[in-house]
N, C-alpha and C positions, 0 to 999 in steps of 0.2 A: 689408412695412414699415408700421408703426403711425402714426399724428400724432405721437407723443413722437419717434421715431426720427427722423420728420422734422425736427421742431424741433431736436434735438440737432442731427443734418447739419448745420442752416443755421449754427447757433452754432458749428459747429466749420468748415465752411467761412469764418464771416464775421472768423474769430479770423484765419486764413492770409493774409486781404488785407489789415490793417490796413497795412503797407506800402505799398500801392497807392494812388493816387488816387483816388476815387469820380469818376463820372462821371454830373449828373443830367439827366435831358431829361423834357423838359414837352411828352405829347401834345396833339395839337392839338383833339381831341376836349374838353379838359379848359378851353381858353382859350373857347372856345366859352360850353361853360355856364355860367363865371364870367364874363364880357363881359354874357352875358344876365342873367345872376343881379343885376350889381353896376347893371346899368340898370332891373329891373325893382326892386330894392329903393332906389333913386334917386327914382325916379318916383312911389314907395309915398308914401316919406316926406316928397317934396315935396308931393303933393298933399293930405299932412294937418298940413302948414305947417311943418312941424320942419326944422330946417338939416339937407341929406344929408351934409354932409361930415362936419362935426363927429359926429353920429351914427355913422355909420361908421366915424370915427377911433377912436370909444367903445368899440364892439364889437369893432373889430379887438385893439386894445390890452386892455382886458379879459377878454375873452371873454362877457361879461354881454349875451346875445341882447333882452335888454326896453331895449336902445339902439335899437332894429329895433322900427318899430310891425308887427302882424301884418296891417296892409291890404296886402288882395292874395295873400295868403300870404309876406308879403316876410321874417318873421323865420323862419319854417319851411325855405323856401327858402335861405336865407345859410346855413342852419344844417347846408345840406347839402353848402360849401362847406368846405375848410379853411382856416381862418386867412391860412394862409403862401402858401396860391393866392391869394386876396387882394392882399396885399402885392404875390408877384410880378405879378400881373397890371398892376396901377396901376402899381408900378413902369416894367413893361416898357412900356405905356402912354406914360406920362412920357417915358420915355427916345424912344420914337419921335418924338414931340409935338414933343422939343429938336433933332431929329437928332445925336445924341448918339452912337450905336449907330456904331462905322466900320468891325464889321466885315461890313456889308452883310448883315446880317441882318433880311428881313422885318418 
């Protein structure tokens, strides 16, 4: 079986589940190096005076990396990040932060 063959398989498996519910889960390996990612590109941009939030808010929302100064390698780094890992991270963050979360999850 070739790559093409492959690719057709998934397309024609992924047509069958439409039906179905997706179910997604976020290794922990992944919370990891966005925790570390979002504190070293934190620290980047503090320490060369720029507000981290609003920068951050910049980048996540546009996708425009020159929101991210490169000290440190902090916009290199984020860029190794996706978006939506992002998001949920902060998010899930947040949520802990309010005790918000009831169904006793970590």
């Amino acid at each position: 079986m070739n790559n093409k063959d492959l690719r057709e398989d998934n397309t024609i498996n992924n047509a069958e589940d439409l039906g179905n519910t997706q179910f997604f889960t976020v290794e922990t390996y992944k919370e990891i190096t966005v925790k570390s990612t979002l504190a070293l590109v934190y620290e980047a941009l503090t320490e060369k005076g720029y507000n981290p939030v609003n920068q951050i808010v910049g980048y996540i929302m546009s996708g425009d990396p020159t929101y991210i100064t490169s000290h440190k390698s902090a916009r290199s780094r984020i860029m190794k990040v996706e978006r939506d890992e992002l998001v949920e991270e902060l998010l899930n963050e947040y949520i802990r932060n309010q005790n918000l979360d009831t169904r006793g999850n970590p």
